[in-house]
Structure formats: structure tokens, C-alpha cells
N, C-alpha and C positions, 0 to 999 in steps of 0.2 A: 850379613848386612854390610853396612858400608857404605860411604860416599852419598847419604842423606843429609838433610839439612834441617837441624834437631835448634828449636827455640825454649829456653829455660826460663820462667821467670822463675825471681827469689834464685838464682844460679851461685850466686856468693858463697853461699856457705851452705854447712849438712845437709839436707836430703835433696836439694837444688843442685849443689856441687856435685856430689855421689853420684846423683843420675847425669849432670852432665859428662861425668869420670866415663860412666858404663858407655854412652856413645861414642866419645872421641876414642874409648878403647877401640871399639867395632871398625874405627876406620870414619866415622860422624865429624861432619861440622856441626860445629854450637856457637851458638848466640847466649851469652847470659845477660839477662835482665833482672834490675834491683835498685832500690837509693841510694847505695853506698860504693860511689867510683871507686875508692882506695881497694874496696872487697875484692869489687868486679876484677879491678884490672889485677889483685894477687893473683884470683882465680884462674884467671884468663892468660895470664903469664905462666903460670905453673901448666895448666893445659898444653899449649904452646911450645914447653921444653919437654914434656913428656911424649907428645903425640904427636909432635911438629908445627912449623911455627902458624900453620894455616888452617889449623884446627879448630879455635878460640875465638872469639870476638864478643865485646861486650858495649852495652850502651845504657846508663845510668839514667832512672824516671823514676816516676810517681805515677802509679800505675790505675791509682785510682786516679787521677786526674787528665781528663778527656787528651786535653792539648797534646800533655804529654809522651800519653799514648799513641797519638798521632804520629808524633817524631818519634817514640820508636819505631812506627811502623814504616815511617820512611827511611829510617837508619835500613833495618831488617831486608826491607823490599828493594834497596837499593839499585842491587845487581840483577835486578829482575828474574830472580832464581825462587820458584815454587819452597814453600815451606813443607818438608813434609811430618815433622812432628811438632807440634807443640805443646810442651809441659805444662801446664798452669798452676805451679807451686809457692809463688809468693805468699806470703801472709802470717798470720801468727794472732795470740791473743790478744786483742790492744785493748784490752778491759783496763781503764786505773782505777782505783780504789772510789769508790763513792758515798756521801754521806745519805743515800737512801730518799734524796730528794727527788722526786718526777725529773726535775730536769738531769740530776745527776745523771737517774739511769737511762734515760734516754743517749746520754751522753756514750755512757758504755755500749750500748746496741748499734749506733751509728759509727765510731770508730770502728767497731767488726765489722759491721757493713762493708765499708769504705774499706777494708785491710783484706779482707777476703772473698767479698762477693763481685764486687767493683773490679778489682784486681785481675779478678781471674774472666771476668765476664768481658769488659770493657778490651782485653788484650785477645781473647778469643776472637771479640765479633769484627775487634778491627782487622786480623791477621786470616779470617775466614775464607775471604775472597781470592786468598793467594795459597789455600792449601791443594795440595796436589790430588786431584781428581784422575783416577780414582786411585785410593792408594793411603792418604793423608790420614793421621792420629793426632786425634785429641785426648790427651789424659789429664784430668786434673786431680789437683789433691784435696781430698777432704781427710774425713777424721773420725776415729773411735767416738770421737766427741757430740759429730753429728746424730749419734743415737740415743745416748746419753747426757749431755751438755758437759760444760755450765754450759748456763745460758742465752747469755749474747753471744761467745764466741762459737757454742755448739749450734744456737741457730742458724747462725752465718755458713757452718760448714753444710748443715741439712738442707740449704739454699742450694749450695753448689751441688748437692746430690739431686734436686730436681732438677735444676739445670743443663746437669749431664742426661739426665733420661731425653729431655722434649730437645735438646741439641739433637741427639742421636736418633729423633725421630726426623728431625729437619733435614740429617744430611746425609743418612744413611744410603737411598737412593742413588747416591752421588760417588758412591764408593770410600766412602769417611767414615772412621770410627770414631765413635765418644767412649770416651768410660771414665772412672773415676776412682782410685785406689785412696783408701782409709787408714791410715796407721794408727796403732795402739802408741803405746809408751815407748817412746824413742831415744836412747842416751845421742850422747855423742853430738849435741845440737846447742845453738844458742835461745831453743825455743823456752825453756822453763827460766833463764836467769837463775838469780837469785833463789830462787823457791829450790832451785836442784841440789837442797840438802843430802845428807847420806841418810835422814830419816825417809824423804818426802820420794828417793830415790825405788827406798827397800819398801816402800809401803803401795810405789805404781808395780815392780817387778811384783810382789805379791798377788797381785790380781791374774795375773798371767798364769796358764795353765803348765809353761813350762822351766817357770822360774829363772827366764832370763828376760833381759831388754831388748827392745830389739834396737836395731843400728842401721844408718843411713845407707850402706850399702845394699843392705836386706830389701830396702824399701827399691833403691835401685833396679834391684834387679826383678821386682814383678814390676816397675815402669818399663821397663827394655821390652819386657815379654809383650805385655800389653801393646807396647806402641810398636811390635815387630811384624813383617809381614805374615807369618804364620798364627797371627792372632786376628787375621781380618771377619773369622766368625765369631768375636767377641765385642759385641758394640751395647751401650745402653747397662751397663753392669759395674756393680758397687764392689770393688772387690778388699776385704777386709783383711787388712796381717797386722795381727796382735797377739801373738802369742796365745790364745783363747780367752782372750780377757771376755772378749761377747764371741758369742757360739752361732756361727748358724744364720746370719742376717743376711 
């Protein structure tokens, strides 16, 4: 591979960064996409001194929000150079604590929404029209979660899993793949906060059939594979790395 043009949302940090690591290694340009300029442009500078300085480039949204999206898309499209992968990995749980009132939880469902489904949907359909026919990868990320919850945030992921199948029926024809990689329990991320006790740590590795966590890199590298050209008979498919926490789905 080599000398693609690889877009990351959520590119900042763990499994974002990681998989944008694994392209710029290949010889890839990346785009990362996220909220947080200060993230972006570490990330995007560290890329740059590792893999040179044209490697990198980053542009700071709100991916749930349309406008936004727009201007990335004109950041991105700039140079009128076909995308040929796109990651759609932003997101995270944005559940906050609730007192169990209707509006509460409503309140919880609709930040997922908005943080995962919006995110990943709203940056695909804009960047659609510019993916490389035939040839272009779409991989997003869902989640162990999506089969088992919680609940708002595992809904939101099980969204993104139908989303990949009926994309992959739309653009298949067209020579594009859709898919969608799942991770189980992930160290090494800013996604649990707080919660990443050394209890709450030893009680997710447990579930796992092989007694370890898995890590950002790990997840990387079934993105690479997925969105590589010897993966173009693999479209519309959930594919799951979790240590065997779920068997078989």
C-alpha cells in the first residue's frame, strides 16, 4: 500500500491515532478529525516528524453538527484529491448520570445519538461523493457494546451496525466497501475516564477468553486489513476483536 488518502475521525487520540499511525506507516496520507485543535495538531505533528512532514493534516469540528461537517468537508476536498479511506471512529459514551426522569433519559439517548451515530453518518454521507470509485473503504467503528449495551450508548453502536450493512448494499456496485470493526475492552484510551479503576480494569480483562486487554494498536491493525486493497471481497461485515468476550456473532 501507499500513497492513499486515509480520513480519521476521532484521530487524536487511541484507536483514532493508532490507526492513523498504521497508514502514515504504509507510506498514507491522513486527515484527522476531532474537537480538540490542541489533540489534533499533537497528533498531527508527531505524525509529520515520524513519517514526514506531508503526511499529517488535521482540521478541528463538531461532527455532529451539519455546518461543521460541511467545512470539513471542504477543508478535506480542498485539493480535489479523491478520499480513498475513510475511518469513522469518533465517539465515545456521552451517557451523564441521570435521575431516572423521562426527560433525563431521554437526554442520555440523544447525546449517543448525537456522539456516535451523527458522527459517523453525517461525515460518511458528506465525504461519499468523493470516495474513490472503484477502490474506496469505509470502516467504521462500532462496539462489543452494540450486542450487549448499556443502553443508550450500545444502541447508538447497533445503529452504526445497520448502517454499515444498507451503506454496503448502496455502494457496493460502485466498487466501495463498507464494514464495521467492534472492539471489546480496550486499555490504553481515554474512553472509560475515571471508571478505569484497577478493580473495573481486572473485572473487563476477565470476561475475555484470553486474559488480556486488548490495545489500540490491535484494533489498528484489523482497520488496515479491512480498508486494504486485498480486502475488497470483504464488504457489509461486523467484524469483532475482543478477546472472546462474545463468541461467534
Amino acid at each position: 500500500m501507499g500513497g492513499r488518502r486515509v480520513v480519521v475521525s476521532g484521530g487524536g487520540t487511541g484507536i483514532g491515532l493508532a490507526t492513523a499511525e498504521v497508514f502514515a506507516a504504509d507510506g498514507d496520507r491522513v486527515v484527522l478529525l476531532g474537537r480538540r485543535e490542541d489533540v489534533l495538531r499533537k497528533a498531527a505533528d508527531g505524525l509529520n516528524e515520524r513519517y514526514g512532514q506531508a503526511t499529517a493534516s488535521w482540521h478541528a469540528a463538531d461532527l455532529a453538527d451539519p455546518e461543521q461537517v460541511d467545512a470539513a468537508r471542504e477543508f478535506i476536498v480542498a485539493d480535489d484529491t479523491p478520499v480513498d479511506v475513510l475511518v469513522a471512529n469518533a465517539g465515545g459514551n456521552a451517557s451523564v448520570p441521570h435521575d431516572g426522569s423521562l426527560a433525563s433519559v431521554a437526554d442520555s439517548y440523544r447525546r449517543n445519538f448525537d456522539a456516535n451515530v451523527l458522527t459517523a453518518v453525517l461525515l460518511t454521507e458528506a465525504l461519499l461523493p468523493r470516495l474513490r470509485r472503484p477502490g474506496g473503504r469505509i470502516v467504521q467503528l462500532s462496539s462489543i457494546a452494540s450486542l450487549r449495551g448499556p443502553g443508550a450508548y450500545g444502541g447508538s453502536k447497533g445503529w452504526i451496525n445497520t448502517y454499515t450493512y444498507d451503506l454496503a448494499q448502496r455502494v457496493g456496485a460502485e466498487g466501495i466497501t463498507v464494514n464495521a470493526v467492534a472492539p471489546g475492552f480496550v486499555g490504553d484510551t481515554e474512553f472509560f475516564g475515571d471508571r478505569a479503576t484497577p478493580e473495573f480494569v481486572a473485572a473487563r480483562v476477565s470476561q475475555s477468553l484470553t486474559g488480556q486487554p486488548g490495545h489500540p494498536a490491535q484494533i489498528a491493525a484489523a482497520v488496515r486489513y479491512v480498508a486494504s486493497p486485498e480486502a475488497a471481497y470483504l464488504t457489509g461485515q461486523l467484524l469483532h476483536i475482543n478477546g472472546g468476550a462474545a463468541l461467534g456473532r
